[in-house]
C-alpha positions in Angstrom: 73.8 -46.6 -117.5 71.3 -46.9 -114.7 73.1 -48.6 -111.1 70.5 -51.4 -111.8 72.1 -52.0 -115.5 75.5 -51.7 -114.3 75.1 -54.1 -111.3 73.5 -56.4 -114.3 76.3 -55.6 -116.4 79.2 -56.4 -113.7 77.8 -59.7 -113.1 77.3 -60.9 -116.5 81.3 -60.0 -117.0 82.1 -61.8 -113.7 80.1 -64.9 -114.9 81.2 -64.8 -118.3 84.5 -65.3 -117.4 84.2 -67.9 -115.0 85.2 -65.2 -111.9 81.2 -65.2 -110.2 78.0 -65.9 -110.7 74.4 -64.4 -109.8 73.0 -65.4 -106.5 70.6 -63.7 -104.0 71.0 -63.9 -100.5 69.1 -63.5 -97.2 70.4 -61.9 -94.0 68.4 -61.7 -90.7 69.8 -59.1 -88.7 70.7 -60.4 -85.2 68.3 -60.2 -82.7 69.0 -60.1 -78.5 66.2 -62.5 -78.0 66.8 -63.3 -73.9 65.8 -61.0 -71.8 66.6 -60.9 -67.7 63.1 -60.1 -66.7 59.5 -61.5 -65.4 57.5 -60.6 -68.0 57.7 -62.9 -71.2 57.7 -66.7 -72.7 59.9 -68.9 -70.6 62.3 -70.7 -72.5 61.6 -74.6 -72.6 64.7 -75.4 -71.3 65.8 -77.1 -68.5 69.7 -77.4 -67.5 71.2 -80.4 -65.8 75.1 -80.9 -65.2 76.2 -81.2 -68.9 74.3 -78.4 -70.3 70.8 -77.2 -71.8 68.3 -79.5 -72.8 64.8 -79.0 -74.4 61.9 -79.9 -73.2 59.2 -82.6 -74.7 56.2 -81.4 -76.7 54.4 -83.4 -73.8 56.1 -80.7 -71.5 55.1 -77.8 -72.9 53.7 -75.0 -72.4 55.4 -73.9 -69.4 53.8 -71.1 -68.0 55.5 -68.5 -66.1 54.9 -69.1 -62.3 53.1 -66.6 -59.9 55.9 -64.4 -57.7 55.2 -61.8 -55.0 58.3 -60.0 -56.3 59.4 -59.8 -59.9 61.3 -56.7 -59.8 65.3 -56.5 -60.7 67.5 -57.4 -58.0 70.0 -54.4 -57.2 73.4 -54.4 -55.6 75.3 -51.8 -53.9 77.7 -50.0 -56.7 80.8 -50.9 -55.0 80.4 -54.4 -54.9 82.0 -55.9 -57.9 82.1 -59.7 -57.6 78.0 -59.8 -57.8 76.2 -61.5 -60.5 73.3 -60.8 -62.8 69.9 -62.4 -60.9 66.7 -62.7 -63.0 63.6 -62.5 -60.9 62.5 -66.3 -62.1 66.0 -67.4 -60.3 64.0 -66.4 -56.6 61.3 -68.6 -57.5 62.8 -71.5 -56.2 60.2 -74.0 -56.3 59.7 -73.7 -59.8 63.3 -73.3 -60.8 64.5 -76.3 -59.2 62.3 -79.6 -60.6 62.2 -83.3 -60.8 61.7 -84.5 -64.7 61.4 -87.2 -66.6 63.2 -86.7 -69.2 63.2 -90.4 -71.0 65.6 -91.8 -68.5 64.4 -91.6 -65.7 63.3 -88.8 -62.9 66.1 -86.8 -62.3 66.7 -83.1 -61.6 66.9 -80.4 -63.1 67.0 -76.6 -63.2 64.4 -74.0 -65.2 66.2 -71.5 -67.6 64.9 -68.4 -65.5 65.7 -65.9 -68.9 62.4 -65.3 -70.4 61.7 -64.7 -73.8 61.4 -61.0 -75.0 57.1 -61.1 -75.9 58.4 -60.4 -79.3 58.1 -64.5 -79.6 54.5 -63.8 -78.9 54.3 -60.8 -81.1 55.7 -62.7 -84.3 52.4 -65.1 -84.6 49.7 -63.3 -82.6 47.7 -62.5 -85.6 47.1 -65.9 -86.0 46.5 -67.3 -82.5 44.1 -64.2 -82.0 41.8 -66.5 -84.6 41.4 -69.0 -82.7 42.5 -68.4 -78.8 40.4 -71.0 -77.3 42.0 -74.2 -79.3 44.0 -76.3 -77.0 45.2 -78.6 -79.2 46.3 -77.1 -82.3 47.6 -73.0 -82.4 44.8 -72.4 -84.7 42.5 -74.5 -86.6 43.4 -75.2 -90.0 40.0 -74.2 -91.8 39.8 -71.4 -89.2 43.5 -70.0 -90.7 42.2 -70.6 -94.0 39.1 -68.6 -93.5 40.4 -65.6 -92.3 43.8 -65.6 -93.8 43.9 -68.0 -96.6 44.4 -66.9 -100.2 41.4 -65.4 -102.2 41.2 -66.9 -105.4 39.5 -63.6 -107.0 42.9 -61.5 -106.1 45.5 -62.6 -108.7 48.9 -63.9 -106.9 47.2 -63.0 -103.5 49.9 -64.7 -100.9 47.0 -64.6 -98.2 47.3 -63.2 -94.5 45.5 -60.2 -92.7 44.1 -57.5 -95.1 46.1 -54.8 -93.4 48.6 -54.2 -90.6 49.0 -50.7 -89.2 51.9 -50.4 -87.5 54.8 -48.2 -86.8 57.9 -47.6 -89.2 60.2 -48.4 -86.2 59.1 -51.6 -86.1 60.1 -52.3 -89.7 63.6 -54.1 -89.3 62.8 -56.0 -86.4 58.7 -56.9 -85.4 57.8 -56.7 -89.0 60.7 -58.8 -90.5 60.6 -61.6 -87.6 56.8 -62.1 -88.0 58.0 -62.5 -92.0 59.9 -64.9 -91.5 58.3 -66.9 -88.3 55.1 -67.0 -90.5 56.6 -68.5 -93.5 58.7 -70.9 -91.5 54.7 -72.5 -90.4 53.7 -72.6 -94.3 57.1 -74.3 -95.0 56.2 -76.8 -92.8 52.5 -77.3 -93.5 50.8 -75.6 -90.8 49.4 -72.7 -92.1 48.0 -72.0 -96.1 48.6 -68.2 -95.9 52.3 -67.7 -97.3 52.7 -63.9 -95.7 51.5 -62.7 -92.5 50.2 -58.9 -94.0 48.8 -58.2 -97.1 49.3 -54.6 -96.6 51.2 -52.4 -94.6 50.0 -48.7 -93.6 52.8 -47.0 -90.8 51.0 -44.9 -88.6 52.5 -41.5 -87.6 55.6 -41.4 -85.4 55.0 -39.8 -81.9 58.0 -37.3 -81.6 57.9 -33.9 -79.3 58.1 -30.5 -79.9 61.7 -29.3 -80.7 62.4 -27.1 -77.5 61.8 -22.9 -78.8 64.8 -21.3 -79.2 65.2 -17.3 -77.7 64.9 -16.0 -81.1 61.7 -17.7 -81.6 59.6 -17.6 -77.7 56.4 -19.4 -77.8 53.6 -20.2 -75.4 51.8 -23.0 -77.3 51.6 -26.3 -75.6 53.4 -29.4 -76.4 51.3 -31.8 -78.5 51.4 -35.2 -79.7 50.4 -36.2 -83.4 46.4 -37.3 -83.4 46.6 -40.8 -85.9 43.7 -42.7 -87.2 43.4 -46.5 -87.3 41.2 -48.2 -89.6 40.5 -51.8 -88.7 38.4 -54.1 -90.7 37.6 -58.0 -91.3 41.5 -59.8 -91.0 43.2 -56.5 -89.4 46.1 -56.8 -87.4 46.7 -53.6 -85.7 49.6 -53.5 -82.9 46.5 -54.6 -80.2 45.9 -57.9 -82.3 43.1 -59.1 -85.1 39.9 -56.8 -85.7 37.3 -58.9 -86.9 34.8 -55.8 -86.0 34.1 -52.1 -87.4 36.2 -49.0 -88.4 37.3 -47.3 -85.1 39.5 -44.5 -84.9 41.3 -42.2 -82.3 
């Protein structure tokens, strides 16, 4: 008996005497989604003295404020009772603000963690359709164009024709924009139900294994050449190909 017969077989023994039943489950893996650093999506969220609060739709975006300095603050190694500083914190005029939040102006103070550009990462394919929309994240007949199901493929979930990507990227990038894109078709938003049609992992960029004295060599070091093919609805790692085949 196969593992997939006897996992079968375990469960209909379980069930059949009232000790389990068949269920399937689905785990996200947790992800360190704040990030102590300039570069990436604020967090709407503003804190007063009672806690965090979110920010209106009428609020938002909020856009990341220009800074001479965005670089980590350090602190001498001896000096123990120091606290983590994110480079939004020294921004002070756009930490500290005055907000209406529904009752009245009051104040408030800017989360200064940003988010980690994998919140950008997770829908890109789709905003690259339609960057220029200010009132919508992408058209509805625009999404359905480019991503939307094609009647003439049997079962065909919709999204991009084909992501090339990286196999690292598999249990986190990959997975999140899964499950971010069919959170929109849940609620309505989008008519595509998976982000990629296809997946092709590109080669992994490792270097040479160092020679040992038994085996000298004088060759040089060398990274792995790869070839991307983009076409119409291609997400590639640098966004949506609506062009030729290029390669590299």
């Amino acid at each position: 008996m196969g593992v997939t017969e006897a996992k079968q077989a375990i469960t209909e023994w379980l069930a059949g005497r009232g000790a389990g039943e068949a269920v399937v489950q689905y785990k996200l893996r947790d992800w360190l989604f704040s990030r102590q650093r300039y570069w990436g999506e604020p967090f709407p969220i503003v804190w007063d003295e009672d806690g965090p609060i979110a920010l209106p739709s009428d609020q938002l975006p909020v856009e990341l404020p220009d800074v001479d300095d965005y670089s980590p603050k350090t602190y001498d190694p001896d000096a123990a009772d120091t606290e983590p500083e994110a480079p939004l914190s020294r921004a002070s005029e756009w930490v500290e603000v005055d907000l209406d939040l529904g009752d009245g102006p009051r104040h408030y103070r800017r989360e200064t963690n940003t988010m980690p550009q994998w919140a950008g990462s997770c829908w890109y394919p789709i905003r690259y359709l339609d960057p220029e929309n200010h009132d919508r994240f992408v058209d509805a007949d625009v999404e359905r164009y480019w991503l939307g199901k094609d009647p003439s493929r049997p079962n065909d979930p919709g999204g991009v024709d084909l992501y090339v990507g990286g196999v690292e990227h598999a249990v986190l990038h990959l997975l999140y924009a899964r499950f971010w894109h069919k959170v929109l078709y849940d609620l309505g938003h989008l008519s595509s139900e998976e982000p990629f049609r296809r997946l092709v992992n590109q080669a992994t960029s490792r270097p040479t294994p160092t020679p040992t004295p038994a085996a000298p060599t004088s060759r040089p070091r060398r990274w792995p050449r790869t070839r991307r093919g983009v076409s119409r609805g291609t997400a590639s790692p640098c966004g949506v190909s609506t062009g030729r085949w290029a390669s590299r």
